[in-house]
C-alpha positions in Angstrom: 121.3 -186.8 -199.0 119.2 -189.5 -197.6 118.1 -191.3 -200.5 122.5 -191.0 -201.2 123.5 -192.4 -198.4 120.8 -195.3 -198.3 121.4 -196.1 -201.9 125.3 -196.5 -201.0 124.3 -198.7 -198.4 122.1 -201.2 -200.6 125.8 -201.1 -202.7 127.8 -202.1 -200.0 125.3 -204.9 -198.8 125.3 -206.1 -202.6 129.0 -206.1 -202.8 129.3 -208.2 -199.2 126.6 -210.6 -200.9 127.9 -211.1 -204.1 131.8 -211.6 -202.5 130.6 -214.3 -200.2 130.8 -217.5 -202.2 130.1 -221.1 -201.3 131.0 -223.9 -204.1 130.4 -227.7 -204.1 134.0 -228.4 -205.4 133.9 -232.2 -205.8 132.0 -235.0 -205.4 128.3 -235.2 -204.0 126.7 -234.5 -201.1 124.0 -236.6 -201.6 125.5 -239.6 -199.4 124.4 -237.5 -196.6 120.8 -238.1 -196.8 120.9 -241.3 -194.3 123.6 -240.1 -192.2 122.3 -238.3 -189.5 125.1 -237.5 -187.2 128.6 -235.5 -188.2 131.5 -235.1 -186.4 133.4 -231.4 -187.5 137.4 -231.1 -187.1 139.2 -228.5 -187.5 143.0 -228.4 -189.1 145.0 -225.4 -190.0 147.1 -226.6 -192.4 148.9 -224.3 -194.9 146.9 -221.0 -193.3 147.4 -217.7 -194.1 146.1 -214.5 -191.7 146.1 -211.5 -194.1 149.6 -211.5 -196.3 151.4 -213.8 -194.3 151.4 -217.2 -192.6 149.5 -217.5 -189.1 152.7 -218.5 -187.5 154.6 -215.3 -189.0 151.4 -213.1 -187.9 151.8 -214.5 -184.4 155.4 -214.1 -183.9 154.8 -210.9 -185.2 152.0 -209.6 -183.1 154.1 -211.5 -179.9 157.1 -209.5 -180.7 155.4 -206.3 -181.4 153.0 -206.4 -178.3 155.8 -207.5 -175.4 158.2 -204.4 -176.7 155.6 -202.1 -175.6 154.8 -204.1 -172.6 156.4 -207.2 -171.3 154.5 -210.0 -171.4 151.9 -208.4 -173.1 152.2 -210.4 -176.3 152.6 -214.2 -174.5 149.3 -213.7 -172.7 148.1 -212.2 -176.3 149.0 -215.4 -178.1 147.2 -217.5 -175.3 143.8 -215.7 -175.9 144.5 -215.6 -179.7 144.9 -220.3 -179.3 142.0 -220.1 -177.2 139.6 -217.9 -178.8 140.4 -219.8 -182.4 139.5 -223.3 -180.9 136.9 -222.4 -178.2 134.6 -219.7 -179.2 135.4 -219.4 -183.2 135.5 -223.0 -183.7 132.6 -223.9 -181.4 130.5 -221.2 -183.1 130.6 -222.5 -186.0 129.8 -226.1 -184.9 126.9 -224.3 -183.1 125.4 -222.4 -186.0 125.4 -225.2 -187.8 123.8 -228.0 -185.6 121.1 -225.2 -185.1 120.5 -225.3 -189.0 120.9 -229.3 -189.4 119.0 -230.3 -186.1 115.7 -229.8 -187.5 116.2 -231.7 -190.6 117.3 -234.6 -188.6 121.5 -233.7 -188.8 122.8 -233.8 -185.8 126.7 -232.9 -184.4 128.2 -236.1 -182.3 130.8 -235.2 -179.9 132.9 -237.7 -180.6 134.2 -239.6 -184.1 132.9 -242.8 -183.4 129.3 -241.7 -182.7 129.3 -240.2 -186.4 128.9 -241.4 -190.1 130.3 -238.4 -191.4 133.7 -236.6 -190.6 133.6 -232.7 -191.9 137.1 -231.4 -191.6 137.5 -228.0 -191.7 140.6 -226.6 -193.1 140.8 -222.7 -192.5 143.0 -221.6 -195.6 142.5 -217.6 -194.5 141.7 -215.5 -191.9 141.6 -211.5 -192.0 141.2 -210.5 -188.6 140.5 -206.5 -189.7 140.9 -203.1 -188.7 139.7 -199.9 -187.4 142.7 -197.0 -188.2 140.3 -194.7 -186.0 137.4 -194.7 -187.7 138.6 -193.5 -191.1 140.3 -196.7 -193.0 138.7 -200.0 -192.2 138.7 -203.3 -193.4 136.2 -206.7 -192.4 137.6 -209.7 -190.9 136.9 -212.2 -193.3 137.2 -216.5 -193.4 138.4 -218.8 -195.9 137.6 -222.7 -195.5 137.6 -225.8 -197.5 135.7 -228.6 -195.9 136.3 -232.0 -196.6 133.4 -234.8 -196.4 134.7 -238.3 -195.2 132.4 -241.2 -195.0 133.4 -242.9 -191.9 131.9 -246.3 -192.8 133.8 -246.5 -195.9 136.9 -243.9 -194.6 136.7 -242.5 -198.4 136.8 -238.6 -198.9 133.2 -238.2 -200.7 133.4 -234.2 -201.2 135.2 -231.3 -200.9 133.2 -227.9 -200.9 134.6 -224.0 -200.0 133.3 -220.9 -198.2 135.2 -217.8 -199.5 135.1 -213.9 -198.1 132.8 -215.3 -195.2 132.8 -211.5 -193.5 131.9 -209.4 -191.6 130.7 -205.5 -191.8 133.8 -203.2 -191.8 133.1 -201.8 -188.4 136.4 -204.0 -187.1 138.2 -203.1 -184.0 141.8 -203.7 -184.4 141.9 -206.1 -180.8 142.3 -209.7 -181.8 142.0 -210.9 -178.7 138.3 -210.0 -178.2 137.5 -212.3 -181.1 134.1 -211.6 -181.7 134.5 -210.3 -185.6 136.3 -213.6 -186.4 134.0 -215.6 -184.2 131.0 -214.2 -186.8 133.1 -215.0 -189.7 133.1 -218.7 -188.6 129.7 -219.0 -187.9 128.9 -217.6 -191.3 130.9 -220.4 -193.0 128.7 -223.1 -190.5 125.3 -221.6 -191.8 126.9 -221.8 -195.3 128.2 -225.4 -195.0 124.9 -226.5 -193.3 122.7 -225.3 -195.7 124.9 -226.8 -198.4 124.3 -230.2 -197.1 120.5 -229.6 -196.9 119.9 -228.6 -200.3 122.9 -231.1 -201.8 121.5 -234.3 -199.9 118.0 -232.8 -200.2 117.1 -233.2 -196.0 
């Protein structure tokens, strides 16, 4: 039953590799090697959370949290804004400058300090759930990351991190953010070590 259970497991792992997929779309990366600071943005144009659009998923989860409990679903939609821009967004800025730093790529805090603008579209989110333990499904990322040359202003590159994701051990709570917040910080480790190997740092 052992040996079952463990072979299962290798499966699943396998599956969560194989679905995780990171693609150089256009262009080359290769106009990186002599840049060595970035500035990341982030943009939400066009974004979906699960089957519908984020704004539709917000109004939704707003309308359904204040009927059980009034003003439930306001201070829901405050923690959802924040927890997108300051802890999923920053994690995976922080992932990866931890990957970068050591190869002589470094994150500028502000535009003009940079030679290269990485904006970060976020085409799809799947926050997840837990139905008690039983049905389950991992939050899961979608970005496409445009490369802009600052010194020129031209778009260089485009390259895409689908089904960044998580385990399926997903609590259905959106406003503890922490199964997104890996999500993100998947996609930085993948865009990160994109650029290394593309502008061979």
């Amino acid at each position: 039953m052992k040996k079952l259970v463990g072979l299962l497991l290798v499966i699943l792992v396998s599956f969560a590799l194989y679905g995780q997929k990171t693609k150089l779309v256009s262009g080359s990366l290769g106009f990186m090697k002599d840049k060595p600071a970035v500035f990341i943005s982030f943009t939400y144009d066009n974004t979906n959370v699960g089957k519908m659009t984020e704004l539709d998923y917000i109004n939704k989860k707003v309308i359904e949290k204040n009927n059980k409990y009034a003003g439930e679903g306001d201070e829901w939609r405050e923690q959802y804004l924040h927890t997108k821009t300051n802890v999923n967004e920053v994690y995976f800025k922080h992932l990866f400058g931890i990957i970068t730093k050591s190869k002589g790529l470094v994150i500028a805090g502000k535009p003009e300090d940079a030679f290269v603008n990485i904006i970060v579209n976020v085409d799809f989110l799947e926050p997840g759930f837990n139905a008690g333990g039983f049905v389950s499904k991992a939050a899961s990322v979608n970005v496409t990351c445009k490369f802009i040359d600052l010194t020129t202003g031209n778009e260089v590159a485009i390259a895409t991190v689908t089904n960044a994701s998580t385990d399926s051990d997903v609590n259905d709570n959106y406003s503890v953010g922490l199964k997104l917040k890996e999500c993100y910080g998947k996609c930085g480790k993948e865009i990160a070590q994109l650029v290394i190997a593309q502008a061979k740092l």
